[in-house]
C-alpha positions, 0 to 999 in steps of 0.5 A: 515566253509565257513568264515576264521575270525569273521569278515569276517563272520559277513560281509557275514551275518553269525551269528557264535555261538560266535556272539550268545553267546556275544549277549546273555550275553550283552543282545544286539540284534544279528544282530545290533552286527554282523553289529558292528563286521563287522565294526571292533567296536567290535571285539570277540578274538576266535582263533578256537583252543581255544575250552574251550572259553567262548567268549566275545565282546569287544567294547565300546557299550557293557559291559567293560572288564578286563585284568589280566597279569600274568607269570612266569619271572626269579625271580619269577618262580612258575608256579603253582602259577601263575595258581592259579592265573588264577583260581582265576581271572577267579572266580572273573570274569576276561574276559581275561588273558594275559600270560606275561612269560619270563621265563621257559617253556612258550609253556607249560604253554601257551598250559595249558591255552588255553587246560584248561581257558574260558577266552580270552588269549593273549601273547606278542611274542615278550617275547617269542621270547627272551625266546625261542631262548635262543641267544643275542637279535641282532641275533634273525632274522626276520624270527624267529620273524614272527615264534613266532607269527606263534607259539603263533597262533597254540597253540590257543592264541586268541589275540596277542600284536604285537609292529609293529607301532614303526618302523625306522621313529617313533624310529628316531622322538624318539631319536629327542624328548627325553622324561623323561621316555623314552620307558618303554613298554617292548616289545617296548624297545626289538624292539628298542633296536633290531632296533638299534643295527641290523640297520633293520626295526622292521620285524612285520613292515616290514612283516605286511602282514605276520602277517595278514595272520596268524591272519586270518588262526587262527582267532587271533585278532591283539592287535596293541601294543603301545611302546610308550605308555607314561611312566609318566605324564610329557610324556603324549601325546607327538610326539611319542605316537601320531605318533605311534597311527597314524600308529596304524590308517594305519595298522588298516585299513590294517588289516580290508582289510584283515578281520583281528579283532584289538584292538588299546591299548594304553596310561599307564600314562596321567593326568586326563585333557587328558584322554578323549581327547585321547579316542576320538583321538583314536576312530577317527584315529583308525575308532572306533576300540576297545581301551585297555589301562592300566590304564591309572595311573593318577599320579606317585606318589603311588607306593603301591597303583597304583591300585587305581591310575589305576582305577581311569584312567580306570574308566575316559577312559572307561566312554569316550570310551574305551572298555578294561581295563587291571588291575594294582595291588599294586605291579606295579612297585615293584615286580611281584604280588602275588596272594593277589595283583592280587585280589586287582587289579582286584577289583579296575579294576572292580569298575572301568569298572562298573563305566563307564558302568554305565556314558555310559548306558550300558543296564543292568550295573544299575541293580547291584546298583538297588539290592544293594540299596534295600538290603540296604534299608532293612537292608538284610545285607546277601543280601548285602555281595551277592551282594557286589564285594567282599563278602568276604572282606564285611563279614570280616569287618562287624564280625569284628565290631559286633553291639549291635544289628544286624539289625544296624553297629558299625557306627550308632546303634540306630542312623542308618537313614535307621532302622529309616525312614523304622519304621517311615514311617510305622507308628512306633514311633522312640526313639533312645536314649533309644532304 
C-alpha cells in the first residue's frame, strides 16, 4: 500500500477499491470522485481495520446518508439488545452507526461492531475515556485523553467525533454571552467542565497535531465535533456556534495538510428561516467539507415526536447541503430508545434524506418515486407495499381496513379516481354508484 489515507490516494491518482466500490453504488464516474476525495467534499470513513466495511461516500453531491446512535448507559444496559438494534438498522438500510456507550464493557461491544457490522462506525472518545479510567473527571490527563482516541483507532472505528473547536478562548466568549440552554452536547459539557476545573487547555486543542497523525496511521475520518452546537432555537446561531465553527474551518484546513478526511457536524436545534443560511456559512468557512447535523430539530416543542421535528430539519439542511443526517427518534429527550423507537426514527430520517435528494437531483433519487407511482397507477398494491419505506407498516394498515373489493381502499371504493380514469380512458364505461 503506497498511500496512508483515502485522501491522500485519491491525490496521488490512485483509485482504491473503496473509491470504486462508492462510485458504483452512486452510479457516479470514478474519477470525477477521486478528484472530489482529494478535495476533502467527499470523504469514504475506512479505517483499514474495519474489514467487513461495505464503504460509503459522504458528500453533498452523492446520495445523503443516515446516522444511528445507540449504546449501552448506566440505566439502560442490555448489550444484546442494543445489537439487535444495529442489526436492525443495518436492514433497514442505515449507512452509519454510532456507538454512544457509557457504560460496561464498551471495547467489547466496540470490537463486536467493527469484528462483525458493514456499516460505517463511529465513537465519541471523549465517553470512553470517562468509562474506562473509572476516576473523577478533573484527574483524567491529557495524555490519557489522546490515549483514547489512540484506543478507538486501533479497534477499527472508521470516524471519530473529537470536541477540539471549543478551547479556552471559545469557553471564556461562552461564559461572556450566556445562553438559554447552555452547552447540551455531551461530550462538549465533559470538555468544559474538565477545562475549568483543571485550569488547562482542552488537549485534543492543544495536541491537534496528535490527532492528525493517528487519524492518518488508521485512515480515521475526524468528525470535528460541535460543543456548541445550539441547544433550543432561542440559541441558534449565536457568538458561540459561530466562533466554534470558524475554528472547526482552521483545524479543517490542518487536517487536509495532513491528509487526514473530515466531516464538520453541526447545529441541533435552528428555526427553519436559518437553516439554509447556516449550510452555506458552512460549506464556505469549512471549504466544502461534508457537513452532518442532527436534525437540526425545527422547534422545541414535541418531545414524543422529535423525529418528525428532526426530519423536517434534515430534510430542509440536506436539500441546502448537508451530506449526513443523524437520526433523532420519539425517544430524545426522554429516555434511551428502545428498538421500536430507533425504526421509527430511522424512517423519518430516511424520508427525510430522500426528500433532499431529490430538491438536489441526486442521479437516481427520482427512480423510487417513478416505481411507486406506477404501482399506484395500476393499482398493484403488492408492488406498492415492495416499494413502500416501510412494507410492513403499509401491509398493516391496508389488512386493517380490508375493502369491498380489492382493487379499491376503505377510502374511496367505487369512488377511487385512479380504478376509474384507467377504465375510461380505455374506453370502458364508468357507473360507480351501483357498481
Amino acid at each position: 500500500m503506497n498511500y496512508s489515507t483515502q485522501m491522500d490516494a485519491a491525490r496521488k491518482g490512485i483509485l482504491t477499491k473503496e473509491m470504486k466500490a462508492v462510485a458504483e453504488k452512486e452510479q457516479y464516474d470514478p474519477r470525477e470522485l477521486m478528484k472530489l476525495v482529494g478535495e476533502g467534499k467527499v470523504v469514504i470513513p475506512a479505517n483499514r481495520l474495519h474489514r467487513c466495511l461495505e464503504p460509503n461516500g459522504i458528500g453533498s453531491m452523492l446520495k445523503t446518508k443516515i446516522n444511528v446512535n445507540l449504546g449501552t448507559s448506566r440505566d439502560c444496559r442490555d448489550l444484546d439488545m442494543e445489537l439487535r438494534k444495529v442489526n436492525d438498522a443495518v436492514l433497514m438500510g442505515a449507512e452509519s452507526i454510532m456507538d454512544l456507550s457509557s457504560f460496561g464493557d464498551t471495547q467489547a461491544f466496540r470490537r463486536k461492531l467493527t469484528a462483525e457490522c458493514p456499516a460505517m462506525i463511529g465513537t465519541v472518545p471523549i465517553y470512553d475515556a470517562v468509562v474506562y479510567y473509572h476516576k473523577p473527571l478533573k484527574e483524567i490527563t491529557s495524555e490519557e485523553w489522546i490515549k483514547i482516541v489512540e484506543m478507538h483507532a486501533e479497534d477499527g472505528v472508521d470516524f471519530q467525533t473529537i470536541h477540539v473547536g471549543i478551547n479556552r478562548s471559545t469557553a471564556r466568549r461562552f461564559k461572556e454571552n450566556r445562553r438559554l440552554t447552555n452547552i447540551v452536547s455531551r461530550g462538549g459539557s465533559i470538555i468544559f467542565a474538565w477545562m475549568e476545573m483543571t485550569g488547562q487547555e482542552n488537549p485534543f486543542y492543544e495536541h491537534y497535531d496528535r490527532i492528525l497523525d493517528i487519524c492518518r496511521e488508521y485512515d480515521v475520518t475526524l468528525s470535528l465535533g460541535d460543543a456548541c452546537r445550539p441547544g433550543c432555537i432561542e440559541d441558534a446561531t449565536d457568538i458561540s456556534q459561530i466562533e466554534e465553527l470558524v475554528t472547526l474551518g482552521e483545524l479543517t484546513r490542518r487536517a487536509w495538510e495532513k491528509d487526514v478526511q473530515v466531516i464538520i457536524e453541526g447545529p441541533g436545534h435552528m428555526p427553519l428561516s436559518q437553516i439554509e443560511a447556516n449550510m452555506k456559512i458552512q460549506q464556505t468557512v469549512c471549504k466544502g467539507a461534508p457537513f452532518y447535523v442532527l436534525g437540526p430539530l425545527v422547534t422545541d416543542i414535541a418531545p414524543g415526536y422529535d423525529h418528525i421535528t428532526a426530519a423536517i430539519g434534515g430534510a430542509v439542511a440536506a436539500s441546502a447541503g448537508a451530506s449526513f443526517l443523524c437520526y433523532v427518534t420519539p425517544a430524545e429527550h426522554l429516555r434511551l430508545p428502545d428498538e421500536q423507537d430507533v425504526k421509527e426514527g430511522i424512517i423519518a430520517c430516511k424520508i427525510a434524506a430522500h426528500a433532499a435528494d431529490i430538491a438536489k437531483g441526486v442521479k437516481g433519487a427520482r427512480d423510487w418515486d417513478y416505481r411507486m407511482s406506477t404501482a399506484r397507477k395500476n393499482l398493484d398494491w403488492e408492488g406498492m407495499f415492495e416499494l413502500a419505506v416501510d412494507p410492513d407498516k403499509a401491509r398493516s394498515y391496508r389488512a386493517s381496513a380490508k375493502p369491498e373489493k380489492e382493487d379499491t381502499c376503505s377510502m374511496c371504493g367505487n369512488f377511487c379516481a385512479v380504478k376509474n380514469m384507467n377504465r375510461i380512458l380505455e374506453g370502458e364505461i364508468v357507473s360507480i354508484y351501483d357498481e
